[in-house]
N, C-alpha and C positions, 0 to 999 in steps of 0.2 A: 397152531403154535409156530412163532418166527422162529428160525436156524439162529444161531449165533454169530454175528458179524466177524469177518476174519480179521478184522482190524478193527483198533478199537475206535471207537462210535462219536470222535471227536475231531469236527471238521478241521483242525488244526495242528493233528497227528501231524510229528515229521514226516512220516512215511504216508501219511496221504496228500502232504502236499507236494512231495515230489513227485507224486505219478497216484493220483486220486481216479484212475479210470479203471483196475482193478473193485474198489470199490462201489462206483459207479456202475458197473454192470452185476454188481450182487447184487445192489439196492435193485435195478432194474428187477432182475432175476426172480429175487425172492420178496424184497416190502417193495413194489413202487412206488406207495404210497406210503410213509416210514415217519414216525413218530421217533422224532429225536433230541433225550433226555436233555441232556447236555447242552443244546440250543433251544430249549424248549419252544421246539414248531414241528410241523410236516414238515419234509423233503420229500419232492415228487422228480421222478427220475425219467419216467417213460416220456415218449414224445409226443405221441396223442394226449396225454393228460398235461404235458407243460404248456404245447401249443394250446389244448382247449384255455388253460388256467392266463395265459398272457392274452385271451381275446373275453375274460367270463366279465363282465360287470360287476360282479357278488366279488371278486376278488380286489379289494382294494389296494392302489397305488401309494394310498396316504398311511406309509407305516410311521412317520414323524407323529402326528397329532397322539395317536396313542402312546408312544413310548413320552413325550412331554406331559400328558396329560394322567397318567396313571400311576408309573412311579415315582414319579418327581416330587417333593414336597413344594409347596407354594413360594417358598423362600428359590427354589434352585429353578424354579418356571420363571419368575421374575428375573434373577440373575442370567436364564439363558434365553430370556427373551428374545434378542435379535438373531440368536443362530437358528430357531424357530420361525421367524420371519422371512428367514432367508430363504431355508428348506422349503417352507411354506409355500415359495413364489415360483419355485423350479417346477413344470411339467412332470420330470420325472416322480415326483412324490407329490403329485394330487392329481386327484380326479375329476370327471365331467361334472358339472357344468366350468368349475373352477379350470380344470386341464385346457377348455377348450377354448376360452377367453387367452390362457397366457399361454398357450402354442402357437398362435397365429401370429405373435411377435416376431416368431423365431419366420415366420413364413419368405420373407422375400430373402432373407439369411443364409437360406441352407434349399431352393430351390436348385435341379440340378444344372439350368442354366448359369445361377449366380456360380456355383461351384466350378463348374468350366472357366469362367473368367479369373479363376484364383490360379489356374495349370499354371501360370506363369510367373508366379510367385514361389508358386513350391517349386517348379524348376530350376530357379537362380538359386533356392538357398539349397537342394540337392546337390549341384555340380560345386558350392563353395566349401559343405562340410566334406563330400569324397574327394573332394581338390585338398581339402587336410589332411588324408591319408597317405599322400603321396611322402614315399621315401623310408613308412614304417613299414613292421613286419607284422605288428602286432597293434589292433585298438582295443578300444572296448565299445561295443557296438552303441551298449544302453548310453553312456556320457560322450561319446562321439559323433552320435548320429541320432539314435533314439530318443534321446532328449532334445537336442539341437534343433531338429527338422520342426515339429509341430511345432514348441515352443514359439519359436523365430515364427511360424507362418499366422499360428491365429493371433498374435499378438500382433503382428503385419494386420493382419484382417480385422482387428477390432479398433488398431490404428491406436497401442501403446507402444513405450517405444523400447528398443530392444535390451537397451542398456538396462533395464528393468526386469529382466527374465528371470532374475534368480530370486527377487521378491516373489514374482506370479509361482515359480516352484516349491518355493516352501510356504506358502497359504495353501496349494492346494494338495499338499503334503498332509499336511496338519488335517487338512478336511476330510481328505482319504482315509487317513487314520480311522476318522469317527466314520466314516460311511461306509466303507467295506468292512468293518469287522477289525479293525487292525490289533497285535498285542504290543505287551511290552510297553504301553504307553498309558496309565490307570488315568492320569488326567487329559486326556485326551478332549473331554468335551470343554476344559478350563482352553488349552490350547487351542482349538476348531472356533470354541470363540474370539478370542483373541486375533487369530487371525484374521475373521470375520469382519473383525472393527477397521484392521487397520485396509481390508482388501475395500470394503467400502468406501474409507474416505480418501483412497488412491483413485479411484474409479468415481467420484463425486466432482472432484478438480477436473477429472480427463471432459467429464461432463460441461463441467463449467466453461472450460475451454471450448468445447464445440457449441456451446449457446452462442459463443461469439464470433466463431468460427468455422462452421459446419463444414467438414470433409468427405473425400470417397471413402468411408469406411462404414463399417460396423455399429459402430456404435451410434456413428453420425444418421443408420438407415431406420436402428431402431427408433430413435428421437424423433423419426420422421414419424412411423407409424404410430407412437405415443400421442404425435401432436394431435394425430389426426382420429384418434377413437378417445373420449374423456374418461373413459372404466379403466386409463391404464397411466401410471403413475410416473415420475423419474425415480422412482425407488424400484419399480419393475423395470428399466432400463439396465440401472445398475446392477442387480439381482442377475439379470438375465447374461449382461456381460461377467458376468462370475461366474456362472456356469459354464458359458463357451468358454472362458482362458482356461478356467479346473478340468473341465470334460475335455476338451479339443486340444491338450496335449498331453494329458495324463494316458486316455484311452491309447492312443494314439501311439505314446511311447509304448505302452505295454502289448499295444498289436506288433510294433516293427518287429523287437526283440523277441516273442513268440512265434511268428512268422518265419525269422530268418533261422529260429534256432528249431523247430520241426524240419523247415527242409534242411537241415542239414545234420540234422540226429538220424532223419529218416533215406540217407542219402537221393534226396531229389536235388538239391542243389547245382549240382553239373548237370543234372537232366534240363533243370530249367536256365541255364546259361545257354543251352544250346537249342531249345526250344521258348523263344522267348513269347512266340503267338500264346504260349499258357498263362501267359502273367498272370491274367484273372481269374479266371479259373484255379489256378494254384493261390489268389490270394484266399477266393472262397474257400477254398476244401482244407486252406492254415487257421482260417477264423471257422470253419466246422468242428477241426482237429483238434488244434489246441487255444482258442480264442482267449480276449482277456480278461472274459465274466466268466464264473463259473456260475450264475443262477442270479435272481433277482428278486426280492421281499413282495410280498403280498400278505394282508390280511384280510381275512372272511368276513364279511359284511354280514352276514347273516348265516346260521346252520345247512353246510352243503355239504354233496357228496364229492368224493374226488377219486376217480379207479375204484369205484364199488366202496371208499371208507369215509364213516363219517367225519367230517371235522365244524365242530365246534365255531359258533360265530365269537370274533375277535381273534383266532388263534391265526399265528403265523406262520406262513407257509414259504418255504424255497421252491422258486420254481429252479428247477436247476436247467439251466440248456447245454450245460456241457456233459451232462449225462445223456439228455435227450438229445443230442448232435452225434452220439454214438449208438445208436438204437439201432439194433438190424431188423427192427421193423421196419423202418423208415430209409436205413442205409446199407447198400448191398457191402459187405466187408467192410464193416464200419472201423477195427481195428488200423486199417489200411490208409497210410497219406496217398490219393492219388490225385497230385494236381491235375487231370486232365477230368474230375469227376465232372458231370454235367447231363442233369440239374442237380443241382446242389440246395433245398432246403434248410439250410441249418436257421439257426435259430441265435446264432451268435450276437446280434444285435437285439435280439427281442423280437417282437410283433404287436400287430394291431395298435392300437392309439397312440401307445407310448414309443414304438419300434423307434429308435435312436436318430433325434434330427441328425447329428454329426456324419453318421453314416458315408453320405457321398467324399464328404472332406475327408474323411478318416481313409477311405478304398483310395481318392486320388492320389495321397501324399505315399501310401504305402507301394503302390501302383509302380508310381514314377520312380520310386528311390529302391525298390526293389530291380527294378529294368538296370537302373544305371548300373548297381552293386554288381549283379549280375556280368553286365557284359563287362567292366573294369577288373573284377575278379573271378575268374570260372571256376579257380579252383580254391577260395576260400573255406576253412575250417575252424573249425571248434578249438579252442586253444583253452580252457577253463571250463569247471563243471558249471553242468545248467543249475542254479540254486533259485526256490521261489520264494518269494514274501512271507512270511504267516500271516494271510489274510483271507477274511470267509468267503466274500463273493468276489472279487477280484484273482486274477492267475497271473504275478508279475512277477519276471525274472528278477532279481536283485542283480547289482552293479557288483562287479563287474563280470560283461560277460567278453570275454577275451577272444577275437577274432585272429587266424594267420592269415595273412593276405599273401604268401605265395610258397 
């Protein structure tokens, strides 16, 4: 017989999204593997069972096809056709054979040579947003910096132009809504569409534009590889650069801001001003700590076990890595930020097939504009509460998060 949850059993409880790791180590604890009403799926918490479930085959990545396909009426499948198409063509929501034909696009993109060639990019627009703080006392990290940085660079990298950022922000605003879990928002899949259309045939012109003039970018690299394999479409071009602008500064923002606000809840912050050789080390053990996924969808292919309990083929499962990034199975004083942890396993990005192309892009920009912040301010602080999104797999500060700089 399970204990009583001390909190009540709704991923979206105030109180467990400000500090969801109390709960997290009960689930641990007592269900690891946890049937939860209210979501109706598993939540898996342990770390050997999330990592086994983020490498199982039997665990499916394509949670889209069933939720279009099951409650949808035939009328609302037609009407959402193209945000199905979309989803459809992302890595992250399908599986082999399919996953492994449209990841290879992403291949010469997010290689960690190509990524090195980008340091210089994200260094000019670092020194231009902290060259904006000069003379305050107070910013706000998420609209000053946290948004700006990524923004400004994969839009640099996919070779849109800048004056266009605040289109790219509320498309993939809208899209986040529907893929994390978001509330407060009932038409949500009306809006994710919507946005959908117009993010397409923004990204269709940019297209049309490099047929005639192909460039050093992104978008220009993928057109190459399209040209050059017939199985892959200019509709998986643009697909594919939807994803990088949505992923590559949504994630992105939600790392800096949780990042800079652990070290400095947890005062490591002047430790790491004065020890800058941790940078990395202290970026892993903030994306262990407090990262910007809190778990990631799967559905059972067919009737499995998971930590000794059955579950049911089609039923859906969280894998959660931010419960399993605190397991003292796996981490000595898991409670503990210690940016000099090493090795650091976590699971922040995922693993195995799907583990996050973005990944190298996402460590350099936080990397770099973490060093600079640091050595410009040693003794910066928290000037506002940390407040998080109501969202289910996502862990995102809300704006504003108020910085003193001296």
């Amino acid at each position: 017989m399970q204990l009583a949850i001390s909190v009540d059993d709704d991923l979206l409880d105030p109180q467990l999204l400000a500090d969801p790791y109390p709960y997290y180590r009960e689930l641990r604890e007592e269900r690891p593997v946890h049937y939860n009403e209210r979501w109706r799926g598993w939540v898996v918490s342990r770390y050997a069972d999330v990592y086994a479930g983020l490498h199982d085959s039997r665990m499916l990545a394509d949670t889209v096809t069933p939720y279009f396909r099951d409650p949808m009426s035939a009328e609302d499948r037609e009407r959402f056709a193209l945000t199905y198409e979309v989803l459809n063509s992302w890595p992250v929501f399908v599986d082999p054979p399919k996953h492994t034909t449209l990841r290879k696009i992403f291949a010469r993109s997010f290689t960690p040579k190509t990524v090195q060639t980008m340091r210089g990019i994200v260094q000019t627009f670092v020194h231009e947003f902290l060259d904006g703080w000069k003379g305050k006392h107070e910013v706000d990290l998420i609209n000053d910096f946290g948004y700006l940085l990524p923004a400004n660079v994969i839009a640099t990298i996919i070779g849109a132009p800048r004056a266009d950022l605040d289109r790219f922000h509320h498309w993939s605003w809208e899209l986040n809504e529907l893929l994390h879990g978001g509330v407060g928002t009932p038409d949500r899949m009306e809006r994710a569409q919507k946005s959908i259309v117009e993010f397409k045939a923004y990204l269709a012109r940019l297209y049309q534009e490099r047929l005639k003039e192909p460039r050093d970018d992104m978008m220009s690299w993928l057109m190459e590889v399209q040209r050059g394999d017939s199985s892959l479409t200019p509709d998986d071009v643009l697909y594919s650069c939807m994803l990088i602008l949505n992923a590559g500064h949504e994630t992105t923002q939600i790392m800096i801001g949780n990042t800079v606000a652990a070290l400095l809840q947890n005062d490591q912050w002047q430790r790491l001003a004065a020890e800058p050789q941790l940078i990395k080390t202290a970026i892993e053990e903030c994306l262990r700590f407090n990262g910007p996924m809190k778990g990631t969808m799967r559905a059972a292919a067919e009737d499995l076990t998971i930590g000794g309990v059955d579950v049911k083929k089609g039923d859906r499962v969280l894998l959660l890595m931010a419960a399993a990034n605190r397991d003292p199975a796996q981490f000595a004083d898991p409670e503990r930020l210690d940016i000099a942890r090493n090795p650091n396993p976590h699971l922040a990005f995922g693993h195995g097939i799907h583990f996050c192309l973005g990944a190298p892009l996402a460590r350099l920009e936080v990397e770099i504009g973490l060093a600079e912040m640091a050595r410009r301010y040693p003794n910066l602080a928290l000037a506002s509460p940390v407040k998080y999104q109501p969202r289910i797999l996502s862990r995102a500060i809300d704006s504003p998060l108020m910085l003193r700089l001296d």
